[in-house]
N, C-alpha and C positions, 0 to 999 in steps of 0.2 A: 772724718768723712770728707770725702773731696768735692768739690764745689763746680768741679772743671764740665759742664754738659758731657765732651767728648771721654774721658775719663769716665763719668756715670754713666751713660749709654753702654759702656764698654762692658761694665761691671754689673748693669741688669742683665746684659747680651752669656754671661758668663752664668748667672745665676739659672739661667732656662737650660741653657745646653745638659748635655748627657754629662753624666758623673763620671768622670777618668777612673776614682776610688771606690769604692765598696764602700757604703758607708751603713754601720751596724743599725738596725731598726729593734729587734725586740728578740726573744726569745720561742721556743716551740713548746706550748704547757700544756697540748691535747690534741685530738685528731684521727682521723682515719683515712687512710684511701679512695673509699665513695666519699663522703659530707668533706673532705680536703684538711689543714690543720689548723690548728687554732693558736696565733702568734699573741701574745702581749708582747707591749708594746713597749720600750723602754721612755722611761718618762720624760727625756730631749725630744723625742720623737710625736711630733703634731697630728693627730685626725688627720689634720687638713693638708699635709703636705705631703699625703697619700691622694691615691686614687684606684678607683674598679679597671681592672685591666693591665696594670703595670705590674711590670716582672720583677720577680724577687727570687733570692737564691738561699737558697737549704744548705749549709756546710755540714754535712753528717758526716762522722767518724769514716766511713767507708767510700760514701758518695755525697757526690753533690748533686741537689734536685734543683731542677730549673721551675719556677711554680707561677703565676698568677693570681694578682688578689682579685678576691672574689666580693667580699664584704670589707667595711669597715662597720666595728661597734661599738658605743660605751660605755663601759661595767662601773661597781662600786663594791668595796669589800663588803660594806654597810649599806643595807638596804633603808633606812633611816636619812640616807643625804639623801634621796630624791625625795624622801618629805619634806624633808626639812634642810634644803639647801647651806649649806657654809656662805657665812659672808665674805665673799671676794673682792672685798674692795679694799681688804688687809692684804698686799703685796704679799706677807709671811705665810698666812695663812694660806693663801693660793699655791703657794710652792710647796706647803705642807702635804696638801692634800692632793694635788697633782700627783700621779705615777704611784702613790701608793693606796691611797682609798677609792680614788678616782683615777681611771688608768683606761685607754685607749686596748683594744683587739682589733685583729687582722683577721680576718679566713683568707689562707691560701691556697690554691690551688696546685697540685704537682702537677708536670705538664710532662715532662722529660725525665731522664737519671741519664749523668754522666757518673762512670763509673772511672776506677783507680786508674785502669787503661787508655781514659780520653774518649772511651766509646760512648755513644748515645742509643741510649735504649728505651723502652715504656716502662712506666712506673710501676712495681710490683711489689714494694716495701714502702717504710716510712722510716725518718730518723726517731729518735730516743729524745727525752724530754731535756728541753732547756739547750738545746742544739741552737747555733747564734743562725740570725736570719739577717742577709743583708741587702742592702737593694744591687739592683742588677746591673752590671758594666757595659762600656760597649763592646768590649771583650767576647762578655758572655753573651750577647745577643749574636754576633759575628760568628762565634762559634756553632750555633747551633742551626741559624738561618745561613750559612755559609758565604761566598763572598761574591760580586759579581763576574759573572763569565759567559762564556759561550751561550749556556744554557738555563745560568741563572739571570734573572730579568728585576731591576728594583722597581719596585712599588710603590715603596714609601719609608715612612719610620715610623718605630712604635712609639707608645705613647709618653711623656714625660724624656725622649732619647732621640731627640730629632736630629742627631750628628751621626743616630747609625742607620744602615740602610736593611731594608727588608725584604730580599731577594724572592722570586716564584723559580722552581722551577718547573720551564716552560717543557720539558720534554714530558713530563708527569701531569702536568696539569692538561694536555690535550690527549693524553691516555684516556682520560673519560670527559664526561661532558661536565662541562661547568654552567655554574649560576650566576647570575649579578642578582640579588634584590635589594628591594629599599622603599619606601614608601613614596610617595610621588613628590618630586624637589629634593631629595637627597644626593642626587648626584649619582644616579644610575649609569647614564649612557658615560658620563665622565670615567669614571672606573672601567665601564666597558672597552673604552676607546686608549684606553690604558694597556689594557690587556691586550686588547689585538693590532697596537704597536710596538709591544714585545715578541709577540706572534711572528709578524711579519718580519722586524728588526732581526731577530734573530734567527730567521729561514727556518725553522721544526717545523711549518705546514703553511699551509693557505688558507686562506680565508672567502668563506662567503657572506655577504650581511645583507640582508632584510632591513633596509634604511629606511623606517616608515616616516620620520622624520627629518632625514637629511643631514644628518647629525655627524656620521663619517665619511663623506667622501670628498669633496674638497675643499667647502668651509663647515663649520659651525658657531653657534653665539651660543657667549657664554652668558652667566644669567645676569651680568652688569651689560647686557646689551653689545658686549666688543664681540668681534671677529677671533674665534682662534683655528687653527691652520688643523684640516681634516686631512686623514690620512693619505691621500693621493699628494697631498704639497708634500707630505713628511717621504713620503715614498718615490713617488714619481713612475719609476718604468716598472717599479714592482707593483702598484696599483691600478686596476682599471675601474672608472666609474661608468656604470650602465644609468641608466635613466628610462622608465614608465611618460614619463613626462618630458617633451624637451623645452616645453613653450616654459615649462617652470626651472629648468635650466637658464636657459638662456635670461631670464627676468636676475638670476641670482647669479649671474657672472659664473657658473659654476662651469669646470670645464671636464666637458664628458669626452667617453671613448666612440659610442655609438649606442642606439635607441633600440629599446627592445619593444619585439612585438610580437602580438602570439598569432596564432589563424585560425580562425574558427575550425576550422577541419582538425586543428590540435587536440580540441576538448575532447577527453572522455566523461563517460558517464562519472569516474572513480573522482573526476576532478571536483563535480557540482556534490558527492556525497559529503565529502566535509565543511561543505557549504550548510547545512542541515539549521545549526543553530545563526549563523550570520545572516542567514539571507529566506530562512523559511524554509526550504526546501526539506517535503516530507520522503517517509519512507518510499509512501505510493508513486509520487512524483521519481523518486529515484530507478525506482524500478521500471517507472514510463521510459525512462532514459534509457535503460538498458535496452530496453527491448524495440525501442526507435534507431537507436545504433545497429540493432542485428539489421530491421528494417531498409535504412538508409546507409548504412554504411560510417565514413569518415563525414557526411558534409549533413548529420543529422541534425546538428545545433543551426544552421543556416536554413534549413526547409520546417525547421518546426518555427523559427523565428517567421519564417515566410508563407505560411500555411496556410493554404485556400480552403474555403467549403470545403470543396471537393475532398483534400487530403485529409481533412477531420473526419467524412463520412466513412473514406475510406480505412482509418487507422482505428475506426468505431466498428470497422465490420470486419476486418482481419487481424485484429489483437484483442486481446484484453483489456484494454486503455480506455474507461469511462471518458468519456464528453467531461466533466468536473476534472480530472486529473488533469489533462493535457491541458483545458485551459489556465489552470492554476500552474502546470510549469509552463508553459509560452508567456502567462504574466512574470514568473521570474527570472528567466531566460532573456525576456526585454530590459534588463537593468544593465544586463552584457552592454546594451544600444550605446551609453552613455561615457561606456571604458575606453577613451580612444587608441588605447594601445591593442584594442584586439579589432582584428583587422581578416577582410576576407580574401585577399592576398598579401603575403608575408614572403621578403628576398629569402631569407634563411632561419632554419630553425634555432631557435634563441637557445634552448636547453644545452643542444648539439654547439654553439656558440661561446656559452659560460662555459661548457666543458674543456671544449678547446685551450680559452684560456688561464684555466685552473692548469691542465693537467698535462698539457703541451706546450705553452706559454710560458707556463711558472708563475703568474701574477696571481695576485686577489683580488677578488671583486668586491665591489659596492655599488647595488641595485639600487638607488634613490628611487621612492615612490612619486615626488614632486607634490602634487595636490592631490593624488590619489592615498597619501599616507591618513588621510582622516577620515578613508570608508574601511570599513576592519572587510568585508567581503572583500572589496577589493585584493586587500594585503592578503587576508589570505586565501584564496584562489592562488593569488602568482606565486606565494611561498612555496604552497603546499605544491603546483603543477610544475613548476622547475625542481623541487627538491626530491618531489618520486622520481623524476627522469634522470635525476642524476644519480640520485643513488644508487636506483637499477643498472646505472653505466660502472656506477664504481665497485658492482656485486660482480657484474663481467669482467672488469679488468683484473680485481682480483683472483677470481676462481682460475682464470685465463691465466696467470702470472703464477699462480700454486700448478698449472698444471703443465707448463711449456716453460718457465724459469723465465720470463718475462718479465721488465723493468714493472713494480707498483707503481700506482699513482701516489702521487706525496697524501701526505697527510690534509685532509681538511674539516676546518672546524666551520660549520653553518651557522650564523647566527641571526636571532628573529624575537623581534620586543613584542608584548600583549602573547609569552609563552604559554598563559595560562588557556588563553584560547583554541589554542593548535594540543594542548596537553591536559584538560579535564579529564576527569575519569572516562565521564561519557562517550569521547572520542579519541583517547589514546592509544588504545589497540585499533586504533584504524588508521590513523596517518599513520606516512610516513618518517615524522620525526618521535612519533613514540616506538618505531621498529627501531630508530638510530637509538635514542636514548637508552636501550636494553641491550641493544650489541655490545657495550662495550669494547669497542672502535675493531669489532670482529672484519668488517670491511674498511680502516681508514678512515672514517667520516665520526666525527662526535658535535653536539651541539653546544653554542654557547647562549642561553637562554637567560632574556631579560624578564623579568619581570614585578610587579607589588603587589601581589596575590601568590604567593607559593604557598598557598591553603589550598588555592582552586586546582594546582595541578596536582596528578595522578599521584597517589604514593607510593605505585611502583619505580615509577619515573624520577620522584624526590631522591628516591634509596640507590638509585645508579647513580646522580649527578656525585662526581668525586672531589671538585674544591667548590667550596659556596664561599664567593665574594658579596656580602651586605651589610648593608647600611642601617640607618634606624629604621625598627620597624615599631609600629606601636599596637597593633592586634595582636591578644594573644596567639591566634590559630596561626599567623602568619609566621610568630616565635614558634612555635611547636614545630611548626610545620621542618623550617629551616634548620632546627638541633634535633628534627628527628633521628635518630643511630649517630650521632655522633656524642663519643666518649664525653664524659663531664659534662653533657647538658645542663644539669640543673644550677651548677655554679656561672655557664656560660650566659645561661638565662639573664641572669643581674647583669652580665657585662654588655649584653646585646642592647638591654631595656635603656641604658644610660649613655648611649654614643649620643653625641653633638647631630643636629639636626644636619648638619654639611661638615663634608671633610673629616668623616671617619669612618671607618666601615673594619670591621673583622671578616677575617680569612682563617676559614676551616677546610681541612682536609687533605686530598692527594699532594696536591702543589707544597705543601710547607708542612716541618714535622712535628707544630704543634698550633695550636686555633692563635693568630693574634690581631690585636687590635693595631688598627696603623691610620695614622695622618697621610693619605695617600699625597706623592710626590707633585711637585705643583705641574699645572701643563703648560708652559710660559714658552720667550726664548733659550733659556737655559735648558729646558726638557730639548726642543728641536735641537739644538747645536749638538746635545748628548747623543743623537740620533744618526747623527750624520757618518758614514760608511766612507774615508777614503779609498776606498777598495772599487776597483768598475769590477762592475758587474759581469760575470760570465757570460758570455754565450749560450744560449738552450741549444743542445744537438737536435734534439727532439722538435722543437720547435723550426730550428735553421731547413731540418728535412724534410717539413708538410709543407714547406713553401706556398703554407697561407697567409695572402697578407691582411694586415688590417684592414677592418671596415671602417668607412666612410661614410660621416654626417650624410 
């Protein structure tokens, strides 16, 4: 045993990394395809120096199964030792009954088959008894989550194999919409901010965010109170940061592109209906709005905020509009007073704005809420009123591009935390982001939705989302919620229930082609330097020939 600190540091540092060999664990003594197999365990091999979620590999006669433990257990030939314990404090007798009276089981999970070919496929058999089971290489992790490139983006590392890395790929994963969840302090937005610097890093689309917290666009704090660098420093000309707020910009150093502001003459009625549960706003009341809109036109929300006698008499004797309604929406209508980004002259339309620079530009955006990210009305009125405007622009440019062979708009993923709100049952088939969530990116636009409640959103909604990135969840409903349709639930379940409260989360679905657990990749200086593109940047043609230029503070 060496005595040398440098020497032993070296030699612990060796002991954690990934196993270069194969090293044999137990055997296959039963099993099925649903319930997974049932490994004993060979009697070198510790309970302990297993764990729920680390890969293990099946050498079968024909194929090799890539698998997942699920469980650990442990059995006794002799149901008589757990009455009646052996005395182990006989070295002999310990090793006696180790491995053969007493003996460790595995449930694993098949996840994969590589077949004689090399090819990977889904699992539709199982091996034959007493088939050797050995733990996983990084080999065979590499093979199957493949290597990084273009299109593959790393994440992290799996579990117990932190020297390999655990590719997404990005082209699949913004095929449909994706999930972050995790219960609150798991490291949500971190993951998230992961993801959509792959996103951007690797040009497959653009990005929109709903920054109710501030969290990506030029700084964020980590939960030891530091500074770490938000996506606009990692990006720079490929990011633009909008702001609701500038006085809260400015306080936090943050450095924006230009300020958005809506007009009252903006709002439609359609805007205040998904306001219904945030802000009160009833049915009746909604329908007042409709029919003051046919009334007054575009400048209805500014004359009902402004309403004399007179026009209440008046709107009491040429509508249908009770005295009670009107004045319960003019009381909710006045909380608009308080917003100061909405305004009754505005330079340019903000939507028409974002668009531009999504779709003409090339850039992504992040919309920081500033001090408005802590009224959920707030957040969502602007989500919901920019994201039907856009989408309806991205339904036109596409139809317009199937029907004239016109360039599409890239691809873009919207994203928006407190998803459960904008996607409950009760309002899902009415926004706009539960039409996106069903298209399956039928227009280009899919969502990346946050949230720690995927109980409360729709389960139409649940069963499109195609990769779910989460964390620990500890409500059952929220587990169900999350493995609902996806293959192997019931063993995924224990894997889910058992992540580290920070710094692990499992990935199911489109994006990777089997569920795994991973130590997501740290977000340091080593992540930014990994980022960095010596390549300039292209020119936009598109952009060079609207010869619109940027706005100004």
């Amino acid at each position: 045993m060496t005595s040398n600190p440098k020497e032993l540091a070296n030699l612990l540092n060796q002991t954690r990394s990934a196993p270069l060999v194969e090293q044999e664990l137990g055997v296959v003594v039963g099993g099925s395809i649903s319930k997974g197999l049932v490994v004993r365990l060979n009697h070198h091999t510790s309970p302990e120096s297993l764990a729920v979620g680390r890969y293990v590999v099946v050498q079968g006669d024909l194929k090799r199964y890539f698998c997942m433990i699920s469980d650990i257990t442990l059995e006794s030939t002799n149901p008589g030792i757990q009455a009646d314990p052996p005395d182990i404090t006989d070295d002999f007798l310990k090793q006696v009954y180790s491995g053969t009276m007493a003996y460790g089981k595995a449930t694993v999970t098949p996840m994969l088959v590589i077949d004689e070919n090399d090819q990977i496929g889904p699992v539709k058999s199982i091996p034959s008894h007493f088939t050797k089971v050995t733990t996983a290489t990084q080999q065979d992790v590499s093979r199957v989550f493949g290597e990084e490139s273009s299109t593959n983006f790393f994440v992290g590392s799996p579990l117990e194999l932190l020297e390999t890395q655990i590719n997404l790929d990005l082209k699949r994963l913004i095929e449909r919409s994706i999930g972050v969840f995790g219960k609150s302090g798991t490291g949500k937005s971190f993951l998230t901010r992961l993801v959509l610097a792959g996103i951007i890093h690797r040009g497959v689309g653009q990005t929109l965010i709903f920054d109710m917290h501030n969290d990506y666009g030029w700084q964020a704090t980590s939960e030891g109170a530091a500074s770490v660098k938000g996506l606009k420093q990692l990006f720079m000309d490929k990011v633009a940061v909008l702001t609701l707020d500038n006085d809260s910009a400015v306080k936090r150093n943050a450095k924006i592109d230009y300020v958005v502001q809506i007009g009252y003459h903006e709002i439609e009625p359609e805007d205040i209906a998904l306001l219904k549960n945030a802000m009160g706003f009833t049915d009746t009341m909604v329908d007042a709005a409709n029919t003051l809109a046919r009334l007054w036109g575009k400048n209805w929300v500014q004359r009902a905020l402004n309403a004399s006698a007179e026009d209440v008499e008046m709107i009491s004797e040429k509508t249908n509009i009770h005295t009670g309604t009107f004045d319960g929406l003019q009381r909710r209508l006045q909380r608009f007073l308080k917003w100061h980004f909405l305004s009754e002259a505005v330079v340019e339309n903000s939507a028409e704005r974002i668009l531009h620079t999504i779709v003409d530009e090339q850039r992504s955006v992040v919309l920081e809420f500033g001090r408005y990210g802590n009224e959920l009305g707030a957040y969502m009125f602007v989500a919901n009123f920019l994201t039907r405007r856009i989408h309806n622009a991205y339904v036109d440019k596409i139809e317009k591009a199937l029907g004239d062979g016109s360039p599409k708009p890239p691809n873009l993923v919207i994203t928006i935390e407190e998803a459960h709100k904008f996607l409950e049952p009760q309002v899902a088939r009415q926004t706009t982001f539960g039409v996106i969530a069903r298209e399956l990116r039928k227009y280009n636009v899919t969502l990346l939705v946050v949230d720690q409640r995927p109980s409360a959103i729709d389960d139409e909604v649940m069963s499109q989302i195609g990769t779910r990135i989460t964390a620990l969840l500890d409500n059952e409903r929220d587990i169900a919620a999350v493995l609902n349709g996806v293959s192997g639930a019931a063993s995924l379940r224990e894997v889910l229930a058992r992540l580290e409260t920070k710094q692990q989360a499992i990935i199911m679905g489109h994006a990777v082609p089997m569920p795994v657990v991973i130590k997501p990749r740290t977000y340091d200086e080593a992540f930014y330097s990994s980022l960095v593109d010596a390549r300039p940047r292209a020119a936009n043609p598109v952009a060079a020939l609207s010869g619109r230029p940027r706005a100004q503070l």
